[in-house]
N, C-alpha and C positions, 0 to 999 in steps of 0.2 A: 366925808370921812375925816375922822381927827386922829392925826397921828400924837402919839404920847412919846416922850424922852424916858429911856430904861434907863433907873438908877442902880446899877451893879455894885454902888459901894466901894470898897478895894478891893472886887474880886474885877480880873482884867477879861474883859469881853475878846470873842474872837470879831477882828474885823471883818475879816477876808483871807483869802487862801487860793493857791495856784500852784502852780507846775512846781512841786517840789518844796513850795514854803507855805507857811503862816502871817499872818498878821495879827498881832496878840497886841491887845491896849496899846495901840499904833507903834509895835517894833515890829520889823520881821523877822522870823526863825528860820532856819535852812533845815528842810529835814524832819522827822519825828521828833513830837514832843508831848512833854507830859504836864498839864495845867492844870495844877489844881489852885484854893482859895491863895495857899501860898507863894505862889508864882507860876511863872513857868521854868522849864529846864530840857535839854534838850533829851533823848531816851535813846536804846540803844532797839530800839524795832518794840515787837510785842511780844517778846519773849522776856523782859529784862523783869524774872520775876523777883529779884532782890528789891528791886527800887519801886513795882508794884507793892512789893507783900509790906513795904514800910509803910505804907501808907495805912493798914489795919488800925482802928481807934479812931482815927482821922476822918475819913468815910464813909457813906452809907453806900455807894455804886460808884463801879466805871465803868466810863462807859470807853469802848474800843470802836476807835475811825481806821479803816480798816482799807484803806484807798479809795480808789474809784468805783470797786465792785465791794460786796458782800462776802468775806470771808470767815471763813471757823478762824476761830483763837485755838491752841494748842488746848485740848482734854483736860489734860493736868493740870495746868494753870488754871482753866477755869473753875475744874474741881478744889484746887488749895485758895481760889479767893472765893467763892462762897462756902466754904468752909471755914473759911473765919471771920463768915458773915455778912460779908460786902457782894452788892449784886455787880454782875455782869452783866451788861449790855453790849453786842455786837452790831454797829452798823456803819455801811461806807460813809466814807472821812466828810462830806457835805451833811447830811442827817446829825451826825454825830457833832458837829460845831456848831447848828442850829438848837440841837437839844443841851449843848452847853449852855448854849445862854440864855435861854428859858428856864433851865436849872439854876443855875448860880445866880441868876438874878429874883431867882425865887427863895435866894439864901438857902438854897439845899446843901448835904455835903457831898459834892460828885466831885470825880475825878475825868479827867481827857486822856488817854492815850493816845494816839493818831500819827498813820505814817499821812504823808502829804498826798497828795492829786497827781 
């Protein structure tokens, strides 16, 4: 089997992740956070629809890491971001860091929400 080197570009790959943090292009984060092409930064849970909805223009999906289990995102929230056109993806915070970097190494426009493990 041959393994290949992903070139992600300047978009910051997730390392790794654990009890409570991130490892985003080898820094740690404490806590939720929100990665898109432009950094990261840290989020205030998966409600913080101001700092979601800014992202409109920017984005084609985000996707929501939703911890360790499988959880709804708030109705309305999901209703006001595909309504302004951006998909929604829900899935626990492992799946969701995996399909980031298969995304954005695929120079897609996604976005990361994600509380921690």
């Amino acid at each position: 089997m041959r393994f290949t080197q992903v070139d992600f570009g300047d978009v910051q790959p997730i390392d790794g992740y654990g009890q409570g943090f991130f490892r985003i292009g080898g820094q740690v984060y404490e806590g939720a956070v929100l990665l898109t092409a432009s950094g990261v930064e840290p989020l205030e849970g998966l409600r913080d629809r101001a700092r979601l909805m800014a992202l409109v223009g920017e984005i084609d999906v985000i996707l929501f890491g939703t911890g360790t289990e499988i959880a709804h995102i708030d109705a309305g929230l999901r209703a006001e971001i595909e309504a302004a056109g951006i998909g929604a993806e829900v899935m626990n915070t492992p799946a969701a860091c995996r399909t980031w970097n298969v995304l954005a190494a695929e120079g897609r426009r996604v976005a990361l929400a994600a509380l921690p493990v």
